[in-house]
C-alpha positions in Angstrom: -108.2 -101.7 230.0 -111.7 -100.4 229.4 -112.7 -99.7 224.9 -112.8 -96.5 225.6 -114.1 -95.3 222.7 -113.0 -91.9 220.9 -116.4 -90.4 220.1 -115.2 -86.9 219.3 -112.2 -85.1 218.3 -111.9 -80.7 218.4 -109.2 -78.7 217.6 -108.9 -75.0 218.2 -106.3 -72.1 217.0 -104.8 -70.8 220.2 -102.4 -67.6 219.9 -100.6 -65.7 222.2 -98.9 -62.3 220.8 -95.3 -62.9 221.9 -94.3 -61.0 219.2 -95.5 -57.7 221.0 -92.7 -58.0 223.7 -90.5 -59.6 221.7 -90.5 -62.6 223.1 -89.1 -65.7 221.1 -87.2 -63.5 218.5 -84.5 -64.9 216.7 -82.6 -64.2 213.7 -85.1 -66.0 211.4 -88.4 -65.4 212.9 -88.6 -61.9 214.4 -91.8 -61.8 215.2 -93.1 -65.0 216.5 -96.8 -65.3 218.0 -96.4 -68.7 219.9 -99.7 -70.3 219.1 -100.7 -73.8 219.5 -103.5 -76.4 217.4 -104.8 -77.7 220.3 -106.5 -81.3 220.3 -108.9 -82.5 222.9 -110.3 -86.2 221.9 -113.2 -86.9 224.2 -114.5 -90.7 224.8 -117.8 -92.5 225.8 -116.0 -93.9 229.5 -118.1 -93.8 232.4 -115.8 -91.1 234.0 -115.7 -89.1 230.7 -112.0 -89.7 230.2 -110.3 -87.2 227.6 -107.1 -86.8 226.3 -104.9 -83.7 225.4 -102.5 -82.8 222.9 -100.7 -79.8 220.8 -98.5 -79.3 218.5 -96.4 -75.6 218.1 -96.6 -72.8 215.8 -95.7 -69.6 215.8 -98.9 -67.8 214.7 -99.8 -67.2 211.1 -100.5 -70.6 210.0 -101.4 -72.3 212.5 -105.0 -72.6 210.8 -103.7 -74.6 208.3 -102.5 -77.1 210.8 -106.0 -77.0 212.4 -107.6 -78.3 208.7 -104.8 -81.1 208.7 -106.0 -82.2 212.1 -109.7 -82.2 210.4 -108.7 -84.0 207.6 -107.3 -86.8 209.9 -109.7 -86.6 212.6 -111.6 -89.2 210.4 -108.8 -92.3 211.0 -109.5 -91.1 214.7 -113.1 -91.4 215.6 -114.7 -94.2 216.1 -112.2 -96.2 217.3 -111.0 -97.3 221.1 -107.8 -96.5 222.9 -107.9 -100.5 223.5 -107.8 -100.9 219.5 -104.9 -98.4 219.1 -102.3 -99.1 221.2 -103.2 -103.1 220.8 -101.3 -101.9 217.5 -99.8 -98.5 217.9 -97.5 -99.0 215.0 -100.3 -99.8 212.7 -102.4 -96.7 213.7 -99.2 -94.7 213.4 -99.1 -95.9 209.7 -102.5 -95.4 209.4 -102.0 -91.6 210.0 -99.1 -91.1 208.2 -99.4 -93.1 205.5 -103.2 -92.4 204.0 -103.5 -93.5 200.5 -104.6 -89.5 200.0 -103.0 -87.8 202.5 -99.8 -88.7 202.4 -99.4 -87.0 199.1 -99.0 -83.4 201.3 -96.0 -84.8 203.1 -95.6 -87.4 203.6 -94.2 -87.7 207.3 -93.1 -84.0 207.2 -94.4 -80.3 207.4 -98.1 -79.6 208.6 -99.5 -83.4 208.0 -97.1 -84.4 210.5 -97.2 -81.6 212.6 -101.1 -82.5 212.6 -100.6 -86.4 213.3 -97.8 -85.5 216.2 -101.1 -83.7 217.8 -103.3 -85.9 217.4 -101.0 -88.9 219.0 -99.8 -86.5 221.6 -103.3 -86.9 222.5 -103.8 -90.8 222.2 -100.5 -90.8 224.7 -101.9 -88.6 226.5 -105.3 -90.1 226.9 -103.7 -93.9 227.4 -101.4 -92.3 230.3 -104.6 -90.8 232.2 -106.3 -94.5 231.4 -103.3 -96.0 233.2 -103.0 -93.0 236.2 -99.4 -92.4 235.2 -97.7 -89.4 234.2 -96.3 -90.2 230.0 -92.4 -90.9 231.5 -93.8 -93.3 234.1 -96.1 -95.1 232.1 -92.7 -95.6 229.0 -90.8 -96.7 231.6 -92.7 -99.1 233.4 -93.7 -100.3 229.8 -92.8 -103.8 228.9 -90.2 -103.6 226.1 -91.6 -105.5 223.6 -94.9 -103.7 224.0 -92.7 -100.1 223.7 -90.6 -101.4 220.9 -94.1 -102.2 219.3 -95.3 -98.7 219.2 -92.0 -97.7 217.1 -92.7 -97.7 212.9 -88.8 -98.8 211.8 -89.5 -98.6 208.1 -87.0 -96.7 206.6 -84.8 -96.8 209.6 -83.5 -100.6 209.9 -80.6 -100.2 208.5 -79.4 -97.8 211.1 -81.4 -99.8 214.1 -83.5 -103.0 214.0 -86.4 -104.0 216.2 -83.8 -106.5 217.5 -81.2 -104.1 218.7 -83.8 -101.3 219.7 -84.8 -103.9 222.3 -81.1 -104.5 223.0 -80.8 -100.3 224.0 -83.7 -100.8 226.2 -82.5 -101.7 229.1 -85.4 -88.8 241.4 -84.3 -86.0 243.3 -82.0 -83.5 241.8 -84.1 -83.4 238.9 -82.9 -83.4 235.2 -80.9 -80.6 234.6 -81.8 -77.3 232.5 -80.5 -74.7 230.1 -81.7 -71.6 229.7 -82.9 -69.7 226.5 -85.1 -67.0 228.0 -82.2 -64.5 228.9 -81.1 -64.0 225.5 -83.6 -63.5 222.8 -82.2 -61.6 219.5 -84.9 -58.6 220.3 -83.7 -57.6 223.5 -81.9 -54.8 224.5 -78.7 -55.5 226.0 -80.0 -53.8 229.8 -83.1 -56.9 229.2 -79.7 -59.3 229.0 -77.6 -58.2 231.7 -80.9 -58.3 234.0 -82.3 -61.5 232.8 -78.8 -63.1 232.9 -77.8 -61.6 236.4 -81.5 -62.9 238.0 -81.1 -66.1 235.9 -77.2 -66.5 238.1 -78.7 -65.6 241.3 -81.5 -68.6 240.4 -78.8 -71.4 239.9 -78.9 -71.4 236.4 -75.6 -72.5 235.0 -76.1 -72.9 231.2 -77.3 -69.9 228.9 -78.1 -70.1 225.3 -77.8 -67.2 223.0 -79.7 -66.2 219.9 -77.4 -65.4 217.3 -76.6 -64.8 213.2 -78.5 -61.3 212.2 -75.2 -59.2 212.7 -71.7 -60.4 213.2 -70.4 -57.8 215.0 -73.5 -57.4 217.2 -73.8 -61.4 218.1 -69.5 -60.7 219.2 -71.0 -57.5 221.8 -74.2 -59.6 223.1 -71.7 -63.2 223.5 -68.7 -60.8 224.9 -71.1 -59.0 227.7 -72.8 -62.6 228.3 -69.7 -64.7 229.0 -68.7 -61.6 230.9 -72.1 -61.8 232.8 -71.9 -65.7 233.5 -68.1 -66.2 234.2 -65.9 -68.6 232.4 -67.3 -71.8 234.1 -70.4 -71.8 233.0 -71.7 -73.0 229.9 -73.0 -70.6 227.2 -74.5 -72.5 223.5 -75.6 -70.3 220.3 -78.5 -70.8 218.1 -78.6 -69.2 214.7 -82.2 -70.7 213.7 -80.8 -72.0 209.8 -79.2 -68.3 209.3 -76.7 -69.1 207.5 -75.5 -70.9 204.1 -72.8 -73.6 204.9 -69.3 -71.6 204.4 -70.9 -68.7 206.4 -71.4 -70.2 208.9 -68.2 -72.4 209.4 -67.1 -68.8 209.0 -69.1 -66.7 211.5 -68.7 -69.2 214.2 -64.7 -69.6 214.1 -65.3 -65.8 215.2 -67.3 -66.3 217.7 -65.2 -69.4 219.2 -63.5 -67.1 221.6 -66.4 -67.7 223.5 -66.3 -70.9 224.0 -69.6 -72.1 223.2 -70.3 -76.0 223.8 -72.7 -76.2 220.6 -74.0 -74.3 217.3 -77.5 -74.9 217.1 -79.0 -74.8 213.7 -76.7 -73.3 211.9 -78.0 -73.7 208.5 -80.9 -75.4 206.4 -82.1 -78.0 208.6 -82.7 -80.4 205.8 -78.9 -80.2 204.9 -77.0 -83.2 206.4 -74.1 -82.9 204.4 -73.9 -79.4 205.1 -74.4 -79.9 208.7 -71.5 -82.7 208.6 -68.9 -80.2 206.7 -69.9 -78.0 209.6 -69.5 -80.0 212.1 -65.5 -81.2 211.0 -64.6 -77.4 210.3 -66.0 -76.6 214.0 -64.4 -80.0 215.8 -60.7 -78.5 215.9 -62.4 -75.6 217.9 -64.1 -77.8 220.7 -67.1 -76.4 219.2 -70.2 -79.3 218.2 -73.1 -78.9 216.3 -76.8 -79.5 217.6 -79.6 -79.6 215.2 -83.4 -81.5 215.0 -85.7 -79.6 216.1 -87.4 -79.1 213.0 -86.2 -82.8 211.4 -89.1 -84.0 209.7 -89.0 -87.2 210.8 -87.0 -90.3 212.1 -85.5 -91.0 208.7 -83.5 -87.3 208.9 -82.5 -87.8 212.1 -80.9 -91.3 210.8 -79.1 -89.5 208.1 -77.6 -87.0 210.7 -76.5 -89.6 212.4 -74.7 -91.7 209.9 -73.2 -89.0 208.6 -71.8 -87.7 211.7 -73.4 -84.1 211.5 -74.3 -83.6 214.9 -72.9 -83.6 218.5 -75.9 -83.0 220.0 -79.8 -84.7 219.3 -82.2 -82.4 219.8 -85.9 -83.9 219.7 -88.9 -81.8 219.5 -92.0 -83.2 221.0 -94.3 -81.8 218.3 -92.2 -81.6 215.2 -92.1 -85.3 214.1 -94.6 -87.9 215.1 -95.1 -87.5 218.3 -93.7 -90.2 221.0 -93.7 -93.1 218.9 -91.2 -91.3 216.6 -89.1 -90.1 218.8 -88.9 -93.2 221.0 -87.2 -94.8 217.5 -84.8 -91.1 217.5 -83.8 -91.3 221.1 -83.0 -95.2 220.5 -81.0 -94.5 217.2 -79.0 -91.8 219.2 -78.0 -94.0 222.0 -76.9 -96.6 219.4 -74.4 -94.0 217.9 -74.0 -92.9 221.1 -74.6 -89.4 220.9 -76.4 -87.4 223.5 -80.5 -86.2 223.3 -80.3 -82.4 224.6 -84.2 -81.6 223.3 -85.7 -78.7 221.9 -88.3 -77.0 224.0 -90.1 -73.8 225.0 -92.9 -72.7 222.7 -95.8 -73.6 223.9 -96.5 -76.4 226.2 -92.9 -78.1 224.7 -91.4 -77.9 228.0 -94.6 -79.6 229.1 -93.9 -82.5 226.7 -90.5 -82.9 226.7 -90.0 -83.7 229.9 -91.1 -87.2 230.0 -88.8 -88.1 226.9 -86.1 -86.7 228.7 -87.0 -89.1 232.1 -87.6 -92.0 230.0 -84.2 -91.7 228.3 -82.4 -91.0 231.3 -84.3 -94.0 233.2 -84.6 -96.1 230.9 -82.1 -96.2 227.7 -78.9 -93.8 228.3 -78.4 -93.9 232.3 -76.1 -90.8 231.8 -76.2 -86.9 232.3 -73.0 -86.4 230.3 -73.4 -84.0 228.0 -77.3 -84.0 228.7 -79.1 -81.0 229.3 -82.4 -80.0 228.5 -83.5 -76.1 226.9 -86.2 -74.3 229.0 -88.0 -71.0 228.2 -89.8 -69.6 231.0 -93.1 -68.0 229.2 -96.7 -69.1 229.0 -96.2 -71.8 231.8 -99.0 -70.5 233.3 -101.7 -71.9 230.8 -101.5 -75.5 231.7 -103.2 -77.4 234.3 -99.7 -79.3 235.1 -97.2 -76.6 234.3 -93.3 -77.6 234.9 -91.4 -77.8 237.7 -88.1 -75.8 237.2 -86.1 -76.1 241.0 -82.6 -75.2 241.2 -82.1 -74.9 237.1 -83.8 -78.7 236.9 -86.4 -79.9 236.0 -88.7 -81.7 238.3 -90.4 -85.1 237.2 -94.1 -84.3 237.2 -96.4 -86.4 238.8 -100.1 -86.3 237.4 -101.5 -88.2 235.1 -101.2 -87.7 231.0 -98.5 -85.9 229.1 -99.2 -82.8 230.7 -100.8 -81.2 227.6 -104.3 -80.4 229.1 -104.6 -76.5 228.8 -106.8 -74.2 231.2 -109.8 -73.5 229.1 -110.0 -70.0 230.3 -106.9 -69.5 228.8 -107.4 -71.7 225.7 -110.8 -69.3 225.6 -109.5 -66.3 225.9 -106.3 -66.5 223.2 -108.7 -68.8 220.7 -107.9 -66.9 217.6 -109.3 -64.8 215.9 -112.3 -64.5 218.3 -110.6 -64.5 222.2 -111.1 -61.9 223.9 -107.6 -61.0 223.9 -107.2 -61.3 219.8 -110.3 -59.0 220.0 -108.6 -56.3 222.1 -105.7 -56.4 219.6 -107.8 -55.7 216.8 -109.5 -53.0 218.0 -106.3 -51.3 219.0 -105.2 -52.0 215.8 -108.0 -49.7 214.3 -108.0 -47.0 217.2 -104.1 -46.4 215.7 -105.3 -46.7 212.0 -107.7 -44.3 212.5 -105.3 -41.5 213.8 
C-alpha cells in the first residue's frame, strides 16, 4: 500500500428540504430536512486519491456537527492511510478518546456523529486504495487484521477479541423493507397509492410510522394490512413516542395487525424499559427492534444482555462508523439475534449495504429474520446510488463505501448559500411581505 498521505480534510452542510413534502415525517420529528456533514479527505497520491464520508441529520443542526468534524480534523491531517489502518483501533481511540474532546461525549451525540464521518471516510478512502467496494474489501479481510480494527474496551465482558475471531467465520440480492409508503404526514390516498405501486414492484414488507394518535395509527394499520394482504409483512415505528407503560399499552392495540416488530418504542437510551417492553409484547408474537440512535457499542451490549430487543438495528452514521459496528454486528451473532439495519436518510442506504453483505457473507450465513429498511428518496445524489431489484438490494460493485456525492448536488443544497436554500429564502420573503 502506497503512504498516501491525508493532506486536507473539508466538510460542508448539505440540506435538502424534505420537510416541504413531508417526506421523512414521523411522530417525533415532523418536519425533518434530511441534511448531511459531508467529509471529503483529499491525499498527496499520484492519482489524487480521495475519500468520502457522511454522517445524517435532519437539518437544524447539522452546523454543529460540521464544527465537531473541525475540531477533529486535527488528529486527521497529516497522517497516511498506511499509518491508520496499520492500527485502526488506535486511531479509533485517538478520535474518540481526546484528552479534550471527549469531555462533549464521549462516544455519543455530535462528537461521535462527527468521528463516524470522518472514518466513514478513512474506509472509504482505504476501499478505493484497494479497488474494492467496503463489503468486499471486510470480507476478503484477514480476520485478525478485521478483528484489529474493532476497540473492545468496555465490551469484553459480552465478547472477547478471542471469541469475535471465533464468529468470524450473489444473485437474488439482500432482501428489503419498505418505509417510503407510510410516512406519518401522508394522506391516506398518498398510502393506498404508494402501497399499491410498492405491491405491483415486489415489495413484500411495509413499515408504518406510528404513535401521534391511537385511533388514527388503528385507521392507517387497518387500510395498510388491508392494502398488502395478510401474508405480507407490515412492522411499526414510533420514533421514542412513547413512555414505557404507553407503549406496552398502545401496541397490545394495535397487535391485531400482526406486526413482526415495534421499532423504537420509547427512549432509546432505556434498556430496561426496552426489556419490560419487550416481555409484555412476547405473548403477542410481537418483538422489539431498536439502535438506530445507540450511542455506541457499549448500549448496544446492554440491550443485548438484557434481552430488550428482537431485532439489531445498526445505523451506519450513528455510532462509530464501521469499526464500531463490526464489534455490534459480532456481539449480535453471539447472542444470536438478528442485524435488520436502520437506513434511508441520506446516503444510509448507501452505507448500509456493505454491513449488511459482510454479515450475511461473512459472520451470520442466514436470511432468517434479516431484512434490511430502504427509503427511496434523494438516491439520486450519489455517484454510486443503490441497486433496489425485485425489493433487494443489489451488491454494488465500485470502489469505496459508496459515500462520494455529485458535487452539483452537494453545490446546489450546500446550506445556507445553494442555490436551492437561496430560492427558499426568497420565497420565504415574497410570502412575508404580503
Amino acid at each position: 500500500m502506497q503512504e498516501n498521505k491525508i493532506i486536507k480534510l473539508t466538510v460542508r452542510d448539505v440540506r435538502f428540504p424534505t420537510s416541504l413534502e413531508q417526506h421523512g415525517s414521523d411522530a417525533m420529528h415532523t418536519d425533518p430536512d434530511y441534511s448531511v456533514a459531508y467529509v471529503v479527505l483529499e491525499t498527496d497520491s499520484d492519482a489524487a486519491l480521495k475519500g468520502y464520508g457522511l454522517t445524517f441529520t435532519v437539518g437544524r443542526g447539522t452546523e454543529i456537527v460540521v464544527c465537531a468534524v473541525k475540531a477533529l480534523s486535527t488528529l486527521v491531517v497529516g497522517k497516511t492511510l498506511k499509518e491508520i489502518v496499520s492500527d485502526f483501533r488506535g486511531f479509533y481511540r485517538l478520535l474518540s478518546s481526546d484528552g479534550q474532546m471527549r469531555w462533549v461525549g464521549p462516544e455519543k451525540g455530535v462528537i461521535q456523529l462527527a468521528t463516524a464521518a470522518i472514518l466513514n471516510a478513512v474506509w472509504d478512502l482505504w476501499a478505493r486504495v484497494e479497488g474494492k467496494p467496503l463489503w468486499k474489501l471486510l470480507v476478503d479481510m484477514d480476520p485478525a487484521k478485521l478483528i484489529s480494527c474493532i476497540d473492545f474496551r468496555y465490551i469484553t465482558d459480552a465478547l472477547t477479541e478471542q471469541e469475535a475471531l471465533g464468529e468470524q467465520m450473489l444473485k437474488e440480492g439482500y432482501p428489503a423493507y419498505t418505509t417510503s409508503c407510510a410516512w406519518l404526514g401522508y394522506t391516506d390516498q398518498q398510502l393506498t397509492q404508494l402501497c399499491s405501486e410498492a405491491l405491483a414492484q415486489g415489495w413484500t414488507k411495509f413499515k408504518v410510522k406510528v404513535g401521534a394518535d391511537l385511533q388514527d395509527d388503528i385507521r392507517r394499520c387497518s387500510l395498510i394490512r388491508k392494502l398488502i394482504g395478510p401474508n405480507n409483512t407490515l412492522m411499526i415505528d414510533a420514533n421514542q413516542r412513547w413512555d414505557v407503560n404507553e407503549a406496552i399499552t398502545w401496541v397490545t392495540k394495535l397487535a391485531e395487525f400482526h406486526p413482526l416488530w415495534i421499532e423504537e418504542p420509547t427512549c432509546p437510551d432505556d434498556v430496561l424499559g426496552h426489556a419490560s417492553i419487550s416481555k409484555a409484547l412476547a405473548p403477542l408474537g410481537i418483538g422489539v427492534a431498536t439502535g438506530e440512535q445507540c450511542h455506541n457499542r457499549v448500549m448496544f451490549k446492554q440491550f443485548l444482555q438484557a434481552a430488550a430487543l428482537q431485532f439489531v438495528q445498526i445505523d451506519s452514521c450513528r455510532v462509530g462508523s464501521v469499526n464500531e459496528n463490526l464489534a455490534i454486528i459480532l456481539m449480535a451473532a453471539k447472542f444470536n439475534v438478528p442485524v435488520c439495519p436502520h437506513a434511508g436518510g441520506v446516503g444510509l442506504c448507501e452505507l448500509v449495504q456493505h454491513l449488511i453483505l459482510f454479515d450475511y457473507i461473512s459472520v451470520s450465513a442466514s436470511l432468517n429474520n434479516r431484512m434490511c429498511e430502504y427509503v427511496d428518496h434523494l438516491h439520486e445524489h450519489f455517484e454510486s446510488p443503490t441497486i433496489i431489484r425485485n425489493a433487494h438490494y443489489i451488491p454494488p460493485k465500485d470502489p469505496g463505501y459508496s459515500c462520494e456525492m455529485l458535487e452539483e448536488s452537494v453545490q446546489k443544497h450546500q446550506y445556507p448559500d445553494g442555490e436551492v436554500w437561496r430560492a427558499i429564502d426568497t420565497l420565504s420573503a415574497l410570502h412575508s411581505s404580503l
